[in-house]
C-alpha positions in Angstrom: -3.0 -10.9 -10.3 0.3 -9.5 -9.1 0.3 -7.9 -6.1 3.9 -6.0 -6.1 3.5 -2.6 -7.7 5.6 -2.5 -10.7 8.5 0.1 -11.0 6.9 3.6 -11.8 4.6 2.5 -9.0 7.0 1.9 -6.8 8.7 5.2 -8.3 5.8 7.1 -7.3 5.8 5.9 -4.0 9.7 6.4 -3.3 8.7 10.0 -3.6 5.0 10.4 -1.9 7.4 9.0 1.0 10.5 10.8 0.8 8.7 14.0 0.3 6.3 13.4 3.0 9.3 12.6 5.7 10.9 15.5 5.3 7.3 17.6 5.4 5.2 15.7 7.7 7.3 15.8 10.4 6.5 15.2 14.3 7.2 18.7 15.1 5.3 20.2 11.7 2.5 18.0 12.7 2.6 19.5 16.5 2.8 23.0 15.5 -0.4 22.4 12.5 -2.5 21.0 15.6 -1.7 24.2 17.8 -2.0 26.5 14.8 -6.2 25.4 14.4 -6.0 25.6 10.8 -7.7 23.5 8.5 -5.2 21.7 6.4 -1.2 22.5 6.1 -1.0 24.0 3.2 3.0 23.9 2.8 2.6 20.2 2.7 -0.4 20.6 0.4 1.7 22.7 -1.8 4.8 20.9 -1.7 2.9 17.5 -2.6 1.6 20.0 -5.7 4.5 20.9 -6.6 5.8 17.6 -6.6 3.2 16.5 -9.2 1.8 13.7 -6.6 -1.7 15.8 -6.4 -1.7 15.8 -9.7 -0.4 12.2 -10.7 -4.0 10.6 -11.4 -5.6 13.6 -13.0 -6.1 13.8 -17.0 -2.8 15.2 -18.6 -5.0 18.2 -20.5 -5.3 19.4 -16.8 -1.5 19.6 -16.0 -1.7 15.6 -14.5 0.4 12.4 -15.1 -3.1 11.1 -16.3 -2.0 7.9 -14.0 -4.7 5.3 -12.7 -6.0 4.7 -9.6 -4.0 2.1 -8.8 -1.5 5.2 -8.5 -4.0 7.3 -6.6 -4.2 4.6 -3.8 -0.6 4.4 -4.1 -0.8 8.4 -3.2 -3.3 8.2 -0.4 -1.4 5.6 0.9 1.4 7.3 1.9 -0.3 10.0 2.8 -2.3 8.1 5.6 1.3 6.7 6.4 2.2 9.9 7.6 -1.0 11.0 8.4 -0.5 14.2 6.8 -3.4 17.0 7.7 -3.9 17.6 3.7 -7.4 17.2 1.8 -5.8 14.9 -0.4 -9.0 12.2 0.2 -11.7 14.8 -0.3 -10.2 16.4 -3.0 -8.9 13.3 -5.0 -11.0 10.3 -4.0 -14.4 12.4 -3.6 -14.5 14.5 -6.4 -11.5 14.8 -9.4 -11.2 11.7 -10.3 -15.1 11.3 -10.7 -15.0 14.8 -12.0 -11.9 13.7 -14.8 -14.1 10.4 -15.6 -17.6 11.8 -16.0 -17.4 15.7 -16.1 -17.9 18.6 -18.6 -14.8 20.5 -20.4 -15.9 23.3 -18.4 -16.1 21.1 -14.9 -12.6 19.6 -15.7 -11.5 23.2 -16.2 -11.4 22.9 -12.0 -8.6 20.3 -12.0 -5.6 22.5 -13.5 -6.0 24.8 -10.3 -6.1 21.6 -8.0 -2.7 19.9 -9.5 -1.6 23.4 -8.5 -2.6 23.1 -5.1 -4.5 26.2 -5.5 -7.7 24.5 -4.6 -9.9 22.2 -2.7 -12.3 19.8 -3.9 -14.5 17.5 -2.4 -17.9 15.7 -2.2 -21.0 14.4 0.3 -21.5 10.9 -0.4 -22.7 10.5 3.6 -26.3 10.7 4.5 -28.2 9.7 7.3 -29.3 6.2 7.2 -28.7 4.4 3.9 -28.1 4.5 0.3 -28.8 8.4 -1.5 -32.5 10.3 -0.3 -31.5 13.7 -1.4 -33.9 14.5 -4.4 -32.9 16.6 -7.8 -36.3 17.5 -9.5 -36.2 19.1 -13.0 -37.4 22.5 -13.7 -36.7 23.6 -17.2 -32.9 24.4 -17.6 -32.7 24.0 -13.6 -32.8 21.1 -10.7 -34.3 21.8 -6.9 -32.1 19.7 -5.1 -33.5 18.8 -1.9 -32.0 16.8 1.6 -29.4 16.6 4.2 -25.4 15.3 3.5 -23.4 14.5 6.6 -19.8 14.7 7.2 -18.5 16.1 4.3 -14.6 16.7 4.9 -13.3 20.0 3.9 -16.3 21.6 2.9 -16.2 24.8 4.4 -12.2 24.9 2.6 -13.4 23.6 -1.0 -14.3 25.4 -4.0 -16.9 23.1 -5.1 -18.6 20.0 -4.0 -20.2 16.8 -5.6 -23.9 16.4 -4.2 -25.3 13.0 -5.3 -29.2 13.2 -5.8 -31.8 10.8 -7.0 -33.0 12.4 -10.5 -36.0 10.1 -11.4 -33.5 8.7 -13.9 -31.4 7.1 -11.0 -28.5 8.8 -9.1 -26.8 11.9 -10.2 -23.7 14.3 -9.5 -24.4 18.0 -9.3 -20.7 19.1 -9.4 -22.2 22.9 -7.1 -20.2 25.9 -5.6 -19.5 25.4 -2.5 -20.5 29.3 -1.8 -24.0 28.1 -3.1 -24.1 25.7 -0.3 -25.5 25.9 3.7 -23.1 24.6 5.8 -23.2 23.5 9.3 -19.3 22.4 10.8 -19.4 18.7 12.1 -16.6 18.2 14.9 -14.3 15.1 13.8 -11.7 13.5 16.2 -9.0 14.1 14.0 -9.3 18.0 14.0 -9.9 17.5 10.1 -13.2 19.8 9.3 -15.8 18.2 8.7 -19.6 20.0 7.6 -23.5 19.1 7.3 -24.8 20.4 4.1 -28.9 21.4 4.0 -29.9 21.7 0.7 -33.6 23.2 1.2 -34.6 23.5 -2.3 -31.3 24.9 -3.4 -31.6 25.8 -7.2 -28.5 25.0 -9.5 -27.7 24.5 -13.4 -28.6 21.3 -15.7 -24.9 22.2 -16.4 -24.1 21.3 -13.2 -25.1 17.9 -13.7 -21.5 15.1 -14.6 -22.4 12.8 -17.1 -24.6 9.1 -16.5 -22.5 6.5 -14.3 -20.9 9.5 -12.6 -22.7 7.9 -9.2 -20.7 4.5 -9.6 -17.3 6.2 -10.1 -17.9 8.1 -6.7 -19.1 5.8 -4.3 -16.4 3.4 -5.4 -13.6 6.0 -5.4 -14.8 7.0 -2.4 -14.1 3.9 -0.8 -11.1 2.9 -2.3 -9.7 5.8 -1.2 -10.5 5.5 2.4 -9.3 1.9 2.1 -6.4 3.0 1.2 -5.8 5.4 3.6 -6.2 3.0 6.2 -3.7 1.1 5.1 -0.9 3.4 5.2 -2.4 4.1 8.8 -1.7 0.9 9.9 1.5 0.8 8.3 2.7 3.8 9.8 1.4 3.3 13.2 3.3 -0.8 13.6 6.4 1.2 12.2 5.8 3.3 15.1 5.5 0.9 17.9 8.0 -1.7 16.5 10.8 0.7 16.4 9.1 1.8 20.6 9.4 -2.3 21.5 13.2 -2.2 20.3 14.2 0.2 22.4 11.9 0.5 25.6 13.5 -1.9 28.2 11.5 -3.8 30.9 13.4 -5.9 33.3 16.4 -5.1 32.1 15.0 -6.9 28.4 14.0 -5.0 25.0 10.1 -5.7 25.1 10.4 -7.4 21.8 12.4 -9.9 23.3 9.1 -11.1 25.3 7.3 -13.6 23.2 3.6 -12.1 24.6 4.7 -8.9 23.0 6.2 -10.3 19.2 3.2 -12.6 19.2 1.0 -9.0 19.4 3.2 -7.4 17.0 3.1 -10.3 14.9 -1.2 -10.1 15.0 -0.9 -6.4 14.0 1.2 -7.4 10.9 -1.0 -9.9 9.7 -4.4 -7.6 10.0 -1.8 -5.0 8.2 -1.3 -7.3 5.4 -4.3 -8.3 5.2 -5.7 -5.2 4.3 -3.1 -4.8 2.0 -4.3 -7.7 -0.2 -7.6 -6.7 0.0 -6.8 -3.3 -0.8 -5.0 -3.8 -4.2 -7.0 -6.3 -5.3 -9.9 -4.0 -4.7 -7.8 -1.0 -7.0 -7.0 -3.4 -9.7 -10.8 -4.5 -10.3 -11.8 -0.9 -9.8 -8.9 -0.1 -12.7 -10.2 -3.0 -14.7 -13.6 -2.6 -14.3 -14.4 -6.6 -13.2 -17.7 -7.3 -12.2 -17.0 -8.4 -8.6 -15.1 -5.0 -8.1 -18.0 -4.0 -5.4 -17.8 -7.0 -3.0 -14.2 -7.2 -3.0 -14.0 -2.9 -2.1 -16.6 -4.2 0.6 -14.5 -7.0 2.3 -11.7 -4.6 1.8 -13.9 -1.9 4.0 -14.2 -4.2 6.6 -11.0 -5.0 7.2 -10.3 -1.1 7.1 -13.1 -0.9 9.9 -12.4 -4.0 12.2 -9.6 -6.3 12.3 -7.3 -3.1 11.7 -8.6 -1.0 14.5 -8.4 -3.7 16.9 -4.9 -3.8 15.3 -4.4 -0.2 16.4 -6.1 -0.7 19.7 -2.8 -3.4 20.1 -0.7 -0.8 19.0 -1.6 1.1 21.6 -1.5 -1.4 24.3 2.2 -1.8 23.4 3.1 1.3 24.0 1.8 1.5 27.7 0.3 4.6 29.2 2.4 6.5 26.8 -0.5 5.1 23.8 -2.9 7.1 25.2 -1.0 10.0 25.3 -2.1 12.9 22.6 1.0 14.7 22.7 2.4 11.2 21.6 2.4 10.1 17.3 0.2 7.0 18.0 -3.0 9.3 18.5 -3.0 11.0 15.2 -3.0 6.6 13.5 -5.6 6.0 15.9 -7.9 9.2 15.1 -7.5 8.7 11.8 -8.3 5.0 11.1 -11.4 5.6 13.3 -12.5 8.6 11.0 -12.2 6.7 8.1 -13.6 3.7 9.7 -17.4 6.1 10.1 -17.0 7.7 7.0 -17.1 4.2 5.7 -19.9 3.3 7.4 -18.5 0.8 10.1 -17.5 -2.8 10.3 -21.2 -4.0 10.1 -22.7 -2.3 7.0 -19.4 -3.7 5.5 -20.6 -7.1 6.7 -24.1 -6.6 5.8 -22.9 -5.7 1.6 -20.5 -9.1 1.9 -23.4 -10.9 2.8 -25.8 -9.5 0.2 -22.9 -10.3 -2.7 -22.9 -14.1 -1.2 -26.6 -14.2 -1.5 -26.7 -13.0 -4.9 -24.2 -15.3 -5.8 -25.8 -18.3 -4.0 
């Protein structure tokens, strides 16, 4: 396995990044917070424009019809810059499951997302574990019944993937969000965030992706938030390095104090941790290997743990200034916590590891 992206990877990335330093900038990111909107959609259009939205999506829907290696690639960068776009909700939680598993007429959707003209996403969250919510057939129709939690940009998509157990195991009802009661969930990074009820909410057996659908979307799901993460982390020790080099105590750079390159030095190696772990997670989820699941789930775990601590070092670093929310560190800290719950925490990550041991033992 190599773990250097090759050069249209590498490509794609020169320009997620170039595009997103020129957009994504402090003060555009200042003013987006005042403003109280959901998502910037300059930077949401720009990265449209720029084909990056659609990179990974099927070329019959205006896409590059790249992998997901790519779409980590994406996310990454975008979580580098933590850019207030639904590029995770719409990509990660529903088109690529939708491209993968969906109907000609579903897939019709994803020519209007590479546009940027909509939003996409999907509820894979429920309280406690695993998928409750219910899908009972009724002649050409399903009565989908339960509760999803913390479903990012519902309110702002145009439709929304509902996992449900079918009697034939777990299914995606690709549903109009208009169709849908939604209750807004307050999220520390500002993103919106909504509780869907679905009390016997009727839809379409066309509305139904095809079988394996499930499997495509938890694991995209994941990868995606993994990946975000690590262009969180990446962003954030760019950050604080480039605040050591020139904040002076006692008349000394603070990266001239051994303590503080030592700290640094323990943020890297979470950083790059996750980094192997994340791309060796993509590459079995682009393969298809069979251990793809527990490797996505140590992956997760260093995405909830060892790289929040990271960021709680970060922090530290920068002083009272760390804490400071008109200061860039906030908006890496928010954000790798967000994703850190919408992957469930550091412990159900710990819990899957230890059921793929067992099963292997």
């Amino acid at each position: 396995m190599d773990f250097n992206l090759d050069e249209a990877q590498r490509d794609l990335e020169g320009l997620a990044t170039e595009l997103l330093e020129r957009e994504a900038t402090n003060e555009r990111l200042e003013a987006h917070d005042k403003s109280g909107a959901s998502y910037d959609r300059a930077i949401w259009k720009a990265l449209a424009q720029a084909g990056l939205i659609g990179a990974c999506l099927p070329e019959e829907a205006g896409g590059a019809g790249l992998g997901v290696i790519e779409l980590a690639v994406v996310l990454r960068a975008i979580g580098a810059h933590v850019a207030p776009v639904p590029a995770y909700a719409s990509l990660a939680l529903a088109a690529w499951t939708i491209a993968e598993h969906g109907s000609a007429e579903q897939k019709a959707l994803l020519g209007p997302l590479a546009e940027g003209e909509i939003v996409l996403t999907g509820a894979v969250r429920e309280p406690g574990d695993g998928v409750s919510t219910t899908a009972v057939r009724d002649g050409d129709t399903y009565v989908l019944d339960g509760v999803k939690t913390f479903v990012p940009y519902a309110s702002e998509a145009s439709h929304i993937l509902i996992p449900a157990r079918t009697g034939d195991g777990i299914g995606v009802f690709l549903v109009p969000a208009g169709a849908l009661t939604l209750t807004a969930h307050p999220a520390a990074t500002g993103e919106p965030m909504s509780r869907i009820a679905l009390d016997g909410l009727r839809v379409g057996a066309d509305t139904l992706l095809a079988g394996g659908a499930w499997d495509t979307l938890r694991r995209t799901a994941i990868a995606g938030a993994i990946a975000t993460v690590s262009g969180v982390i990446d962003g954030a020790l760019k950050l604080t390095t480039g605040y050591i080099k020139t904040r002076e105590q006692f008349g000394r750079a603070l990266a001239e104090f051994q303590a503080v390159t030592m700290q640094v030095g323990d943020v890297y190696i979470a950083k790059r941790a996750l980094d192997v772990a994340l791309w060796a997670g993509v590459w079995r989820l682009d393969e298809q290997t069979a251990d793809v699941d527990e490797v996505l789930a140590i992956a997760a775990y260093n995405a909830c743990d060892p790289v929040v601590k990271a960021l709680y070092t970060c922090q530290h670093l920068h002083g009272g200034i760390g804490l400071d929310v008109t200061y860039p560190l906030h908006r890496y800290f928010a954000t790798a916590k967000h994703y850190g719950h919408l992957l469930g925490g550091a412990e159900a990550q710990l819990d899957a590891i230890g059921s793929f041991v067992a099963q292997e033992a």
